[in-house]
PLY file of the C-alpha trace (Angstrom):
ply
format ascii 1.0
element vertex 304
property float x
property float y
property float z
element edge 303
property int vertex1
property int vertex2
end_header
0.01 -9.29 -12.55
1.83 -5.95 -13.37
5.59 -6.43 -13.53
7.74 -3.83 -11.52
8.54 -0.95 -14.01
12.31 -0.47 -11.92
12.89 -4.16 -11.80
15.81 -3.98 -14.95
17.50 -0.87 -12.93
17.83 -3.14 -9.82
21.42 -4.13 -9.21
21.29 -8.14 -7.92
23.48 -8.06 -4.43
26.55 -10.63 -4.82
25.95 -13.92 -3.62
27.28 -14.91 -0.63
28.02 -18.39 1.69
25.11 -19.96 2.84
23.98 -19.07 6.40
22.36 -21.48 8.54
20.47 -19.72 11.52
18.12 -16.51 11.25
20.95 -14.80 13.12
23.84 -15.84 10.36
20.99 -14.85 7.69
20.40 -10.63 9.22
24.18 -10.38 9.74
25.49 -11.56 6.38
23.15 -9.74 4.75
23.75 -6.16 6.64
27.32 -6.78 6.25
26.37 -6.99 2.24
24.19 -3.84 2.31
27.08 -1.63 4.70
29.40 -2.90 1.76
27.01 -1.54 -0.76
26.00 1.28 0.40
29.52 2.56 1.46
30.39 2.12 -1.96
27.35 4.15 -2.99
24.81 2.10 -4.35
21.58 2.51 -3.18
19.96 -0.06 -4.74
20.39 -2.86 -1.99
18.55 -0.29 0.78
15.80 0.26 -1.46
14.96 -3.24 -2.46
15.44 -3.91 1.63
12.66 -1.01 2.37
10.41 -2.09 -0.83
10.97 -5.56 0.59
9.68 -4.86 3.92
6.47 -3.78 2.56
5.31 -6.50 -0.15
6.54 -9.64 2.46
5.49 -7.83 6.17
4.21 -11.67 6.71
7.50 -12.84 6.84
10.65 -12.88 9.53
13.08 -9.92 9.72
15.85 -12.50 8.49
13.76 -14.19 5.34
12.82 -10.23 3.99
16.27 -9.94 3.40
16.99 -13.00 2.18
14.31 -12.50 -0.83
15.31 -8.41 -1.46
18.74 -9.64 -1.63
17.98 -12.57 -3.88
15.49 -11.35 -6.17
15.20 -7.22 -5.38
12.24 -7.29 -8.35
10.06 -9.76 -6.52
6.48 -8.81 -5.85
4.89 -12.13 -4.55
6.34 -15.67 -3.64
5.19 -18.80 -2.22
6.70 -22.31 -1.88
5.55 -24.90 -4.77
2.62 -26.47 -3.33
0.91 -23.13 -2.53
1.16 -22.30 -6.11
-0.27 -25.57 -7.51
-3.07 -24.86 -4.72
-3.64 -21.34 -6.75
-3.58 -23.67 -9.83
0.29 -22.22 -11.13
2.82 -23.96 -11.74
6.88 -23.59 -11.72
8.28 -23.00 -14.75
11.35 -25.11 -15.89
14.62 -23.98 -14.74
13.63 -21.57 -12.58
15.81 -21.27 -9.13
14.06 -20.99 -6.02
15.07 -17.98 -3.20
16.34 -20.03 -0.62
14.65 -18.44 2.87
14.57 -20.38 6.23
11.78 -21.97 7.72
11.79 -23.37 11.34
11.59 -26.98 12.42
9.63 -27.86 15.08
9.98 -30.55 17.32
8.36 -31.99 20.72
9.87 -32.25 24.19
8.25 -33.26 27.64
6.65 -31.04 29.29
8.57 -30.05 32.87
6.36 -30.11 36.52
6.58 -26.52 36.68
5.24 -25.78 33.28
1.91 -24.49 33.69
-0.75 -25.53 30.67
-3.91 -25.06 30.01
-5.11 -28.37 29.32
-3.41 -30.74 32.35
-3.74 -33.99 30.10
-0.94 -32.17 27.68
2.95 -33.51 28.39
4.53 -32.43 26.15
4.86 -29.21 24.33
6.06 -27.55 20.89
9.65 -26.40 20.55
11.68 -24.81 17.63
14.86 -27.40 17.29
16.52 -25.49 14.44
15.70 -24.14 10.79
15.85 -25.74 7.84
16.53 -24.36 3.77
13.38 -23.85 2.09
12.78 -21.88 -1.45
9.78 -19.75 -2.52
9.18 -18.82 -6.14
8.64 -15.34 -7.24
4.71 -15.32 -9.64
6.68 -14.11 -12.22
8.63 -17.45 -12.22
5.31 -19.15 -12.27
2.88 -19.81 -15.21
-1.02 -21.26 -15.24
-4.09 -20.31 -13.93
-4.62 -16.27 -13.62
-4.57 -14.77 -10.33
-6.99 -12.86 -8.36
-6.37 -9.19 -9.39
-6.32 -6.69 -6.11
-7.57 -3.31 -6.71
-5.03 -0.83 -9.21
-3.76 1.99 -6.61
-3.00 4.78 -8.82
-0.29 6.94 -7.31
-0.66 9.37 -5.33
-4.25 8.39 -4.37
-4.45 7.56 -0.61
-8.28 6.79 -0.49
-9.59 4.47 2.39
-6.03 4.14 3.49
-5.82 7.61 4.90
-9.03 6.74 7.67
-7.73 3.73 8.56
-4.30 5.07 9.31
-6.17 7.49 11.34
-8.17 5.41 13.29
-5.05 3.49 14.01
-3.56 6.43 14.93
-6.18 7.44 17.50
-6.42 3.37 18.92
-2.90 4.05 20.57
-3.77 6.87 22.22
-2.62 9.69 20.40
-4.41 13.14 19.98
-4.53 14.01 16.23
-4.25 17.77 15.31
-4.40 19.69 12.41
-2.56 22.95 13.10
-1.35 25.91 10.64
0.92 27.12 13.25
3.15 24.72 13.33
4.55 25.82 9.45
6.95 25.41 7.94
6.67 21.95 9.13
4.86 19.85 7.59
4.24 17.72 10.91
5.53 17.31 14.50
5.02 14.85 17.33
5.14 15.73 21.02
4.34 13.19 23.65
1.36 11.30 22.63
0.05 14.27 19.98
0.55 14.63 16.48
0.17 17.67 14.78
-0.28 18.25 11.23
-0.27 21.23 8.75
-3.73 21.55 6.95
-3.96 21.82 3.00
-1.24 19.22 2.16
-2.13 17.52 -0.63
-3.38 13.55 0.38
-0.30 11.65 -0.42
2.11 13.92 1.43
-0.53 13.93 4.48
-0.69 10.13 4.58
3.51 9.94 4.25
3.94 13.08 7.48
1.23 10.84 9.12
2.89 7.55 9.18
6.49 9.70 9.67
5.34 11.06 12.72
3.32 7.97 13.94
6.46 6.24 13.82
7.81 8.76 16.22
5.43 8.40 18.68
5.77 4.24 18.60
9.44 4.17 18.25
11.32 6.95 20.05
10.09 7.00 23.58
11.88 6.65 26.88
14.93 4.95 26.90
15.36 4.71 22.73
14.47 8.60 22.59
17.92 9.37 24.76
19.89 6.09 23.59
19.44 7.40 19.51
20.59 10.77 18.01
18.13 13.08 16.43
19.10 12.17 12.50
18.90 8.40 13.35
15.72 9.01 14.83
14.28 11.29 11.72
15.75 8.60 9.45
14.08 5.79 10.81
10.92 7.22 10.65
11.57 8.35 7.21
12.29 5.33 6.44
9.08 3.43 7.52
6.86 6.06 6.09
8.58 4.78 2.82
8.08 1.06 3.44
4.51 1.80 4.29
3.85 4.71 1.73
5.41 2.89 -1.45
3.49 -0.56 -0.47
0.42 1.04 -0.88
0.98 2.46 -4.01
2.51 6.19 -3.15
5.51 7.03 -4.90
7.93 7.16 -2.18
10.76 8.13 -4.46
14.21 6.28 -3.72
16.18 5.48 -0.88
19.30 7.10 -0.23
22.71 5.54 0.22
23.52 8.16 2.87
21.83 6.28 5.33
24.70 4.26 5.97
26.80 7.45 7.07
24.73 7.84 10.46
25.71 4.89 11.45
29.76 4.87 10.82
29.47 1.50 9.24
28.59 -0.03 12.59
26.16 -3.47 11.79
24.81 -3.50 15.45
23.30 -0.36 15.04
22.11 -0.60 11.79
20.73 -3.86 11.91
18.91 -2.77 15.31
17.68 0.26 12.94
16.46 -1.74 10.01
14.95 -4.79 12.66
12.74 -1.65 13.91
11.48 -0.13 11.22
10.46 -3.83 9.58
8.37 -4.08 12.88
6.78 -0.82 12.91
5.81 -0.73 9.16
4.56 -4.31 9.35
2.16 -3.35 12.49
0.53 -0.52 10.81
0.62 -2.24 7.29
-1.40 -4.49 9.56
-3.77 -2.17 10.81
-4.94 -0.43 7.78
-4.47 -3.26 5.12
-7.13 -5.40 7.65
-9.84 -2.69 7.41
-13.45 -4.76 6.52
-12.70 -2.68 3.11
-9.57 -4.87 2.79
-10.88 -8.31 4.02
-11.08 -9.59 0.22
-7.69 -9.06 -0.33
-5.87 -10.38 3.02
-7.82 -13.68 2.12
-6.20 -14.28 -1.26
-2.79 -12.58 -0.13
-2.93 -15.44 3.05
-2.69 -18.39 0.63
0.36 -16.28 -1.58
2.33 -15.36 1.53
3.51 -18.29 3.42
4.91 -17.28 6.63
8.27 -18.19 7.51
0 1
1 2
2 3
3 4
4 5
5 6
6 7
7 8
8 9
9 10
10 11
11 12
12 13
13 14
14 15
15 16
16 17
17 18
18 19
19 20
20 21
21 22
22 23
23 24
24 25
25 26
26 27
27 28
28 29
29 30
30 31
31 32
32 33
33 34
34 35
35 36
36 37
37 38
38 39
39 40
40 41
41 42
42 43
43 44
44 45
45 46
46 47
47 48
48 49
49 50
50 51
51 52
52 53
53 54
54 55
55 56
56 57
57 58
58 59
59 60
60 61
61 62
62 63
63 64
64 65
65 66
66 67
67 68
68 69
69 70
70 71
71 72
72 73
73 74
74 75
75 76
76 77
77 78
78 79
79 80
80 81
81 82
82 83
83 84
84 85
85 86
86 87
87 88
88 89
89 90
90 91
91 92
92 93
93 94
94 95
95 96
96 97
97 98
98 99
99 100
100 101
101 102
102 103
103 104
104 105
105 106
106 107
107 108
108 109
109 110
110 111
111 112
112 113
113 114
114 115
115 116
116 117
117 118
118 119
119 120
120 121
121 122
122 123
123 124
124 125
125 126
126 127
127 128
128 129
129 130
130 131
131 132
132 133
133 134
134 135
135 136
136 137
137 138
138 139
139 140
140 141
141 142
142 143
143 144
144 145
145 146
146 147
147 148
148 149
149 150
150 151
151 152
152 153
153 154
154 155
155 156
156 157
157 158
158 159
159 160
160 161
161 162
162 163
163 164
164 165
165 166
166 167
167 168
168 169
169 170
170 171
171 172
172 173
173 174
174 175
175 176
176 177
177 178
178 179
179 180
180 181
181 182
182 183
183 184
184 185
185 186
186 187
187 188
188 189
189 190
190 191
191 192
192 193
193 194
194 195
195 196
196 197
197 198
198 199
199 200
200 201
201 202
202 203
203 204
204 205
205 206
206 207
207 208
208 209
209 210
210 211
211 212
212 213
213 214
214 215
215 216
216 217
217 218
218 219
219 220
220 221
221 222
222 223
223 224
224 225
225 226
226 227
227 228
228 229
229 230
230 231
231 232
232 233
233 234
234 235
235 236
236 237
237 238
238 239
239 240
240 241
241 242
242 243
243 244
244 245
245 246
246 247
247 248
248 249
249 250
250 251
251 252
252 253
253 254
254 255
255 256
256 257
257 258
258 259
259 260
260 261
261 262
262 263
263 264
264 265
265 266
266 267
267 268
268 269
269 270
270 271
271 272
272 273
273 274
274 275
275 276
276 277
277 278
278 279
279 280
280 281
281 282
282 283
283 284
284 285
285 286
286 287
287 288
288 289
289 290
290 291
291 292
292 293
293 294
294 295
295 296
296 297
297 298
298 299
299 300
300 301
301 302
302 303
């Protein structure tokens, strides 16, 4: 397991009072990040946006709760998962506290509708409850299965898939030289994209674009301005590029200046761009190619 080469330049975000609900949990912690980034650190977006990538299993809410915890993790489960992978936790290690639901029974009403008749009652969520995950570099025992290196800059299989993907929802998929200086542009269900870039940038205009099309239609489209629309599409080409492997270079602080330090907005910002990275994430990291590695990653990342 390779340790993350910018994990000693990642500044831990303060602690903060516990929250109880997933809703105290995303507003504490984009309260922490406006406070951050307004005072011009960066390093609490980028650890969100890296974060997004490596735990796409996992709840809006709980993402943040790990970047802001430990920014340099790379994969965590709870304590039994790891003794299943034969690892244990080493002593003195503290846990990342993340929230996992409870669920509880209640009677199923007349008008509720089932599939099976004979069921009365059904499955509700009741509340959450504190649970802790440890990063595998708190861990120590058997060794883990290795996925395959991804040297930067290389895109391989990934680029097919994303196109496929691309092409499943509909959208006509261009190459065009007239369209320079850009480097890509989206127009109502068609991408276009300048030939000859070199693979990585492709893959990045690709997803940039893609997000475009999935995110800014309709209503969103006139509700959003034009830079919060380019940055949130930036910004999930970097979730998806860096997570598989690109260098997506570093997040900048100045996001925080489109939105005039308002939460609402910027939490609806970052809730949409964890969504759209994880659903394409989804679509190219489930390839046949990739079928190996989604079993092993299913017993690391415990949904929560």
């Amino acid at each position: 397991m390779s340790s993350n080469p910018n994990a000693n330049n990642v500044t831990t975000l303060p602690s903060t009072p516990k929250p109880q609900t997933s809703k105290e949990v995303i507003a504490a912690n984009v309260q922490l990040l406006i406070e951050q980034l307004e005072a011009g650190h960066s390093e609490g977006l980028t650890a969100y946006l890296t974060a997004m990538g490596r735990f796409h299993n996992y709840s809006f809410g709980n993402i943040l709760e790990i970047a802001r915890q430990m920014p340099e993790a790379t994969r965590v489960a709870g304590l039994y998962a790891w003794n299943q992978l034969g690892r244990k936790v080493m002593k003195g290690q503290k846990g990342i506290r993340i929230l996992a639901p409870m669920i509880g029974t209640r009677k199923k009403k007349d008008t509720e509708a089932t599939a099976d008749p004979a069921v009365t009652h059904k499955s509700v969520l009741v509340g959450f409850r504190a649970a802790y995950v440890f990063d595998v570099s708190q861990t120590e025992g058997a060794e883990l299965p290795q996925f395959t290196e991804r040297t930067k800059g290389e895109v391989g299989a990934y680029r097919e898939r994303l196109i496929d993907f691309t092409i499943a929802q509909g959208i006509t998929l261009e190459f065009k030289e007239s369209i320079a200086p850009a480097l890509g542009m989206s127009y109502g269900g068609r991408i276009a994209l300048l030939p000859g870039q070199a693979p990585a940038e492709e893959f990045s205009t690709l997803v940039h674009e893609l997000a475009h099309e999935m995110l800014h239609k309709a209503e969103r489209r006139i509700a959003t301005t034009k830079t919060v629309r380019e940055t949130e599409a930036e910004a999930v080409a970097f979730v998806v590029s860096q997570t598989i492997g690109l260098d997506a270079g570093r997040a900048s602080a100045d996001y925080i200046h489109l939105y005039h330090g308002n939460a609402a907005l910027l939490t609806e910002s970052l809730v949409v761009i964890q969504k759209t990275s994880a659903l394409i994430l989804s679509a190219i990291e489930t390839a046949p190619a990739a079928a190996e590695q989604n079993e092993t990653t299913e017993a690391v990342a415990e949904v929560a």
